[in-house]
Steps between C-alpha positions, in 0.01 A plus 500: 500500500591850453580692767520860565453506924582242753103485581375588164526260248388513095288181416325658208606279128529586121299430231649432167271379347199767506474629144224779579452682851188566600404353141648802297857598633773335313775386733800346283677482833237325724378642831566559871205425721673549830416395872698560773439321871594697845669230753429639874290372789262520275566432146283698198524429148493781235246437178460169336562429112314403228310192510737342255784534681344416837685150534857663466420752725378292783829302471656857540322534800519174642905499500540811684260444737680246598213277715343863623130607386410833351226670746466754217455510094470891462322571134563800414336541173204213422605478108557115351894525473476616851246261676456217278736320755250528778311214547787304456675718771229418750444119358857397672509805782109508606533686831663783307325849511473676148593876534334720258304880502126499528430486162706230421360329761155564347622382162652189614197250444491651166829298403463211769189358629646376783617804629172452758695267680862664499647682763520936396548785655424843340737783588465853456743812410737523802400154649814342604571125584793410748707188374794522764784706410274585177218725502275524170320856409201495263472777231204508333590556058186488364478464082884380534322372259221337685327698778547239743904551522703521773904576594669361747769650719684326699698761781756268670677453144391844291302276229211595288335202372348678208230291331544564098655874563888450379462205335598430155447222222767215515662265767619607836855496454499745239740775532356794699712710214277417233184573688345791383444349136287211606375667796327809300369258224328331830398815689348695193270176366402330829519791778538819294104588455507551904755799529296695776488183707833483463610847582283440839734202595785647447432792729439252751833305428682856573422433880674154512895439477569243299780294406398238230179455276366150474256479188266263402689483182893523347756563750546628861598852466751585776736801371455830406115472584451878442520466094200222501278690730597807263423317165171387659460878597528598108338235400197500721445909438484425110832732434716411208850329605662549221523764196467313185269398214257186451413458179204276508419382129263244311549420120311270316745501146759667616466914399389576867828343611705675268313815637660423857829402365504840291378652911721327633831636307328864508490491898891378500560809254309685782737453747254199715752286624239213632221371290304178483383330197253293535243285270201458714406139288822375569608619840414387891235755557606501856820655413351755263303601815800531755677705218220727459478571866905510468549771269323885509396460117352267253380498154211269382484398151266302365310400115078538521352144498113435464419866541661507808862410689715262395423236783820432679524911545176484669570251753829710581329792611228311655768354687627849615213611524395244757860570681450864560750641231520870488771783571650454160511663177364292193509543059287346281569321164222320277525331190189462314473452075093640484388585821769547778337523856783366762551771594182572589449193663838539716400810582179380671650268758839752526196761591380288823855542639659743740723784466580372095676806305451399129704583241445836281423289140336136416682370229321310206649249340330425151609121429881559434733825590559756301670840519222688707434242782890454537540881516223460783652237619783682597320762652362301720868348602573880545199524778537200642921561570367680742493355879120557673 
């Protein structure tokens, strides 16, 4: 077992062989569900794992107990890679408690019909639980993403057990120092709707010292705590963390891609020194999401299809959209050979966002490029140089 405390020990496992997680999130390099177990007096046991890997993480358990019982299995967030190990838990340790908010508590049955006849105990914000040398604080987190989230802190060791906050796509011994990738890709599609939420449990964080941040997923985090908390902070109050350029583009022949690639070497000439290319058919949507919460600016370009948006533009900015994107500046490109209305129909959705500056000119493609459009073209490059 992994161990970062003589009391504390990691019992949580990889999977490598997930595909999808949560059904939609590709994770070419597996992922972390992580459990951790407090040995004192009393002896508590941090989150469970997914169903799946239940078996592996009992044997986890088992060996560092060493002949011991848990009196505790605290859940701090109810979702299926978090409690599908459960039942199992309280199959082989039946006069354990389960540890969980009110809500969660509430929601229980809803995943195990036997929870009638296990052992809980709801705790509220500032309820503590004495283990020995160990004491456990409850912080309510609600919409972390579920509203039935709680933290943990333990005070005897300065550790936050987070729930999903921190965590990142990917095993658990991944390097801390390539977090922030994976870890914004995660935060932006799974938590990044909930920024407000957010915000508020951060403010109460500010009152706690701590020392190391134990996540439900990727790795402990245990130095140089003040840059996650402050990428959370960006992240969380919708601010651009980077000055750069998405180009977000859709081409059904190929002339709306050469459109971008034309963009693309007018920004360069510009003076932008990052921009993002990318074909919204061919890339991992999730990553064309944390790069448009990444940068300050993008440009959407896109070909009319049916009367209306080419489809795989649509479900982008449904997708941001549904993630609270705003604070950033956006142009417009269509392509349309009779009747162009993408931009139109980006313009719609853009329109139900916050705080979106929109570039000066739409520019119309008309099938293929010609001298005009490129000449607008590069005015928009010109505007767009320009950090929001």
């Amino acid at each position: 077992m992994k161990n970062f405390s003589d009391s504390i020990k990691y019992i949580g496992v990889d999977d490598t062989d997930i595909d999808l997680f949560e059904g939609q999130y590709i994770v070419p390099e597996g992922m972390a569900y992580n459990s951790y177990v407090i040995l004192d007096e009393k002896i508590a046991v941090m989150d469970a794992v997914d169903a799946r890997k239940a078996n592996e993480w009992l044997e986890n358990l088992d060996k560092t107990l060493n002949g011991r019982n848990p009196d505790y299995l605290v859940i701090q967030h109810l979702e299926p890679d978090h409690s599908g190990g459960i039942l199992a838990f309280i199959q082989k340790y039946p006069n354990s408690t389960i540890v969980a908010s009110t809500k969660a508590i509430a929601m229980l049955p809803q995943f195990f019909p036997e929870a009638e006849k296990i052992n809980k105990q709801a705790v509220k914000e500032g309820e503590k639980i004495e283990l020995g040398n160990h004491v456990l604080q409850f912080i309510n987190a609600p919409m972390i993403h579920w509203p039935e989230v709680i933290f943990t802190y333990e005070s005897s060791e300065k550790i936050l057990f987070s729930a999903d906050a921190f965590g990142k796509f990917g095993v658990y011994d991944a390097s801390p120092d390539d977090w922030a990738c994976e870890a914004r890709r995660y935060y932006f599609n799974i938590v990044g709707k909930y920024g407000t939420p957010v915000q508020n449990v951060l403010k109460k964080l500010s009152s706690f010292s701590i020392e190391k941040i134990c996540p439900l997923h990727g790795p402990v985090l245990t130095e140089n705590l003040d840059y996650y908390i402050g990428k959370y902070i960006t992240w969380s109050n919708y601010a651009p963390e980077d000055s750069g350029v998405l180009i977000a583009f859709a081409s059904i022949y190929g002339n709306t891609k050469k459109a971008a690639l034309f963009l693309e070497e007018k920004l360069k000439q510009a003076g932008v020194e990052k921009i993002v290319l990318s074909d919204l058919a061919r890339s991992d949507m999730a990553e064309v999401i944390e790069d448009a919460f990444r940068y300050d600016r993008m440009i959407l370009m896109a070909p009319t299809y049916d009367a209306g948006l080419f489809p795989v533009m649509e479900s982008f900015l449904h997708h941001l959209k549904a993630k609270n994107y705003c604070n950033r500046k956006i142009g417009l490109v269509e392509n349309g050979s009779w009747a162009p209305v993408a931009a139109k129909k980006m313009q719609e959705i853009i329109t139900e966002m916050k705080n979106i500056s929109l570039a000066e000119k739409t520019v119309t493609i008309l099938s293929t490029l010609n001298e005009t459009t490129e000449k607008e073209l590069e005015n928009l490059a010109k505007e767009m140089s320009v950090s929001s």
